[in-house]
N, C-alpha and C positions, 0 to 999 in steps of 0.2 A: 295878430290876435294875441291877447293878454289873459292870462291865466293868473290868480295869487295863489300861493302853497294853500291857503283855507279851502279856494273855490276846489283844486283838486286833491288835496282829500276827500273831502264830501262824496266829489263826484267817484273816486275808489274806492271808498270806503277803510281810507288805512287810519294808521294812528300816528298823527301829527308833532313832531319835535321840532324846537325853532323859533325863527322865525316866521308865522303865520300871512304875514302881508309883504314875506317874497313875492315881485314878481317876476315871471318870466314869462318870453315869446318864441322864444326858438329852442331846439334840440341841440344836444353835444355830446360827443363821449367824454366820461369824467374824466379823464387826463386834462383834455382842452377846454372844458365846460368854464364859460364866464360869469359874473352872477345876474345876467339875462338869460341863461338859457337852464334847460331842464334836461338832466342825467338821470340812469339807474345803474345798478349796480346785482348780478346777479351768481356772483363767484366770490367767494375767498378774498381770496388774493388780491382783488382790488379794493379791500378796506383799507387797508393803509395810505391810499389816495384821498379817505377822509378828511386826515390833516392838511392837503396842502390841495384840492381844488376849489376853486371858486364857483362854481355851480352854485345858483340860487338858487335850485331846488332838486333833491337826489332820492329817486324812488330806487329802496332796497327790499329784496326780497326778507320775507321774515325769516326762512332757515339760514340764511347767511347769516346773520348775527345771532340768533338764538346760542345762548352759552358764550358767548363771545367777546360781546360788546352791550351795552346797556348809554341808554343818553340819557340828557339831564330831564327831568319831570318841568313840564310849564314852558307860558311863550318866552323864547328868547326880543329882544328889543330890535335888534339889528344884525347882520348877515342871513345869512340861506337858511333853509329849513329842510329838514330830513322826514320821509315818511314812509313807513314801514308797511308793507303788504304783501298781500301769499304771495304773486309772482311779479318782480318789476317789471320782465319783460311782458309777461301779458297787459298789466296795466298800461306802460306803456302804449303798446301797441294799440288799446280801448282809446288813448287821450292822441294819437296819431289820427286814427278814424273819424275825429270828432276836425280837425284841423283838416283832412285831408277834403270833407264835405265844405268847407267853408273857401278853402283854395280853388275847389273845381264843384260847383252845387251844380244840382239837378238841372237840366234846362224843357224846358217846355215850347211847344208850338212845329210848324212844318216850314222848315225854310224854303226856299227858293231859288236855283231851280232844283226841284226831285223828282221823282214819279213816285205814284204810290196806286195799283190798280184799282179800278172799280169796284166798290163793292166790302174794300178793306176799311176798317174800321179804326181809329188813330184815336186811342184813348184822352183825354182833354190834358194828363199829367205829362205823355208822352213826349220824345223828343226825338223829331227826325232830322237829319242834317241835308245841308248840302249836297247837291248829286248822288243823292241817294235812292236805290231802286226797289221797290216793293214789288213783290211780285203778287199773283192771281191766288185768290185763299188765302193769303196768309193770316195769321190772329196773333197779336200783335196784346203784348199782358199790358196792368197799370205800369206807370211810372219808367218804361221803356226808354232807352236814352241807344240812339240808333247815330250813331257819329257819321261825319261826310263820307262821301265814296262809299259805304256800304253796299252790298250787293245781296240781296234776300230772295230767293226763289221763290218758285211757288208751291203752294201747299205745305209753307213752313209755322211752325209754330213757337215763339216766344214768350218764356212765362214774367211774370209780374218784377219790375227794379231790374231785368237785367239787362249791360252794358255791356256796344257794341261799338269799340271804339275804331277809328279811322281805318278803312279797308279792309275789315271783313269780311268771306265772303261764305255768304251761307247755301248750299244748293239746297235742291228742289228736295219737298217729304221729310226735311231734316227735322227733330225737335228738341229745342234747346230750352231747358225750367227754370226756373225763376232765381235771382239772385244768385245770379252766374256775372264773371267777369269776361269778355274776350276780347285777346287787347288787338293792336292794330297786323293788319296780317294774316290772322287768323282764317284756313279755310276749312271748313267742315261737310264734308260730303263730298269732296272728289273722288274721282272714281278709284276702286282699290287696282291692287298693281294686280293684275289677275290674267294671263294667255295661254293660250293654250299650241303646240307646234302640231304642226300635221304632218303628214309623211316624209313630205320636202324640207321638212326645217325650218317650214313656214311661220312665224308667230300670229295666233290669228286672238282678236281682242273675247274675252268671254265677259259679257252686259256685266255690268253691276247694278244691281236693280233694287237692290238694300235702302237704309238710309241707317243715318246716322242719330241717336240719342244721347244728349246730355242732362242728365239729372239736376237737378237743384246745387245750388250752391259753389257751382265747381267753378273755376279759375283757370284760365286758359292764357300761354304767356305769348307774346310774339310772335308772326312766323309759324306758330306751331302749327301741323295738318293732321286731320282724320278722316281718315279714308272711311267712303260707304260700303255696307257690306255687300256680297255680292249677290244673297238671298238674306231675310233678316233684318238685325243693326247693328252697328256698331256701337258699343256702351259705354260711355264713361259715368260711374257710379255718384251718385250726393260729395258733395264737397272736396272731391281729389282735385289737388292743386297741378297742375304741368306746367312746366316753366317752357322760355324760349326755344325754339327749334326742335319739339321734340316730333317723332312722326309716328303716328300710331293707324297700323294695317285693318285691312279690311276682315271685320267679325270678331274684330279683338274687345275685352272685356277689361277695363280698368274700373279696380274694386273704389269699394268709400273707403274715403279718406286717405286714398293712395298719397305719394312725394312723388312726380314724376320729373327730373332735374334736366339741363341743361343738356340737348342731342342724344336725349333718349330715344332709341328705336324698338319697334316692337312689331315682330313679323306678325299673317294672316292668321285670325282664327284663334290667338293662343289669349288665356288667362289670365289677370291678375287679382289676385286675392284682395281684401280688402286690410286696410291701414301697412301697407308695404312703400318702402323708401327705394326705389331707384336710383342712382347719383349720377352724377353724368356720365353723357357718353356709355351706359350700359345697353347692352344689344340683347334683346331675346328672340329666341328662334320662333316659326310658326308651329301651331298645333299643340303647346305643351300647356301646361298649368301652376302655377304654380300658391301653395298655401299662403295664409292670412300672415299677417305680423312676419313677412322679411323683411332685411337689408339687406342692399347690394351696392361692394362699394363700387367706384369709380371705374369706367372700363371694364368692369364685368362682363363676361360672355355666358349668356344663361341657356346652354342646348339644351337641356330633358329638364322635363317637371321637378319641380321642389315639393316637397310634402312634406318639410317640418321646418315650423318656424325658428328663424336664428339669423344670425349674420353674416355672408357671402363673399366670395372676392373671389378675383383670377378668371381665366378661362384655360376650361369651363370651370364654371364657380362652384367653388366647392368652403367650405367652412372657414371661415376667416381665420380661426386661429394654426389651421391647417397650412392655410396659402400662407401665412406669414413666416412660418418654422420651413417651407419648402425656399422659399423668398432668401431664405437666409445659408438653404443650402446650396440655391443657382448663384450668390455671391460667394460663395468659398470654395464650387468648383473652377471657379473664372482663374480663380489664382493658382490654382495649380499646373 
């Protein structure tokens, strides 16, 4: 797919320097950018890579250069074109989206062989795959894109564009909203870790009879599980992102527009405020809560509720600039 520097200005809305009938087809970081492919630039410090990359087309943000640097007014004849707008990486990411529909478009129709129970209703946009299972009740939105091996309970519900890519597997009661991504792997609604011992030391199973809710918009990575709750649901709020492997317990509450990264774990029952960054590998305990707008860096241990917003580290996580001055004194006891 061929893009000119004209057609994506327009489509950004930035302001055009250059060459205007650049074109390019592929992506590059400006270092290695040829002048077929298309760069941005959203720091400092890689301006001076202006002078010496080839990229034939380079979206920069406008506060980089503001006070800095100024180009020349009018079309250049021949090399790359430069175009200016509030965020390159957001735009980017807009002209990624547009490329990504065109690599992998919507698919439509019910392959063969699948089941899909009686009585379900297979919108005419939709797309069921291969060995894929439908269970009894389920509702099933527009534009639905249901990949092979999927596995759908029953009495599940699906809202409108969302993507259920290869091995899925959704249990029974669960409800997942609309323009959600779940990539391949993905279980939702197994049962939470939940026993109870009796007098012998016994482990005896206590039902989970909950179900699991997914809000609109959210994105769900690999491999990642969420457990049902055991009375209730389990929540993941409008557009929180969770990356690969993460595992989230049964009644636990992930706010909107959460970060949750790479082997995030998060015991039974406990809270997440909304627009909060987890990073990987950080663990939180069951039962706590914790306030809107954190961060927590990497391997965080989060025991007791947070209730003020800021930035996190260590176990247990306490104030980043804290951990890092203590950080500096478990390296200078070592030496002595």
């Amino acid at each position: 797919m061929q893009f000119s520097a004209q057609q994506i200005s327009l489509l950004l809305g930035g302001r055009l320097y250059g060459n205007s009938g650049a074109q390019v087809s592929d992506v590059a970081p400006i270092e290695s950018a040829q002048s077929h492919q298309l760069s941005f630039i959203t720091d400092e410090k890689y301006l001076p890579l202006l002078q010496t990359t080839q990229a034939g087309v380079i979206l920069i943000s406008r506060s980089v250069v503001e006070g800095r640097m100024t180009f020349p007014e009018g079309e250049g004849k021949a090399g790359g074109a430069v175009i200016i707008v509030e965020n390159a990486r957001g735009a980017m990411a807009q002209l990624l989206q547009i490329v990504a529909k065109t690599m992998n478009p919507a698919r439509q129709g019910v392959e063969q062989p699948s089941f899909v129970s009686e009585g379900v209703k297979v919108p005419e946009d939709a797309y069921i795959g291969a060995f894929a299972y439908i269970g009894k009740n389920v509702r099933l939105g527009k534009g639905v894109q249901i990949y092979p091996q999927v596995y759908i309970g029953d009495n599940v519900t699906i809202g409108d564009n969302t993507i259920l890519y290869a091995g899925v597997k959704v249990y029974y009661n669960c409800q997942i909203g609309a323009d959600c991504i779940l990539h391949a792997g993905v279980v939702i609604g197994a049962d939470g870790f939940g026993f109870e011992p009796d007098g012998q030391g016994v482990n005896h199973k206590i039902p989970q009879i909950g179900n699991v809710i997914v809000e609109n918009d959210v994105e769900i990575g690999a491999n990642t599980t969420i457990d049902r709750a055991m009375m209730g649901s389990t929540i993941v709020r409008r557009n929180a992102k969770l990356d690969n492997l993460v595992q989230i317990g049964h009644n636990v509450e992930v706010g909107a527009s959460d970060f949750l990264c790479a082997q995030v774990g998060i015991a039974g029952s406990s809270k997440i405020g909304s627009h909060c960054v987890l990073a990987g590998q950080v663990g939180v305990a069951g039962h706590i809560e914790i306030t809107d707008n954190c961060v927590f860096g990497a391997q965080s241990g989060i025991a007791n509720s947070v209730r003020k917003p800021g930035t996190y580290m260590g176990y247990p996580a306490i104030d980043a600039s804290l951990w890092r001055r203590a950080v500096v004194r478990f390296k200078q006891s070592g030496k002595q």
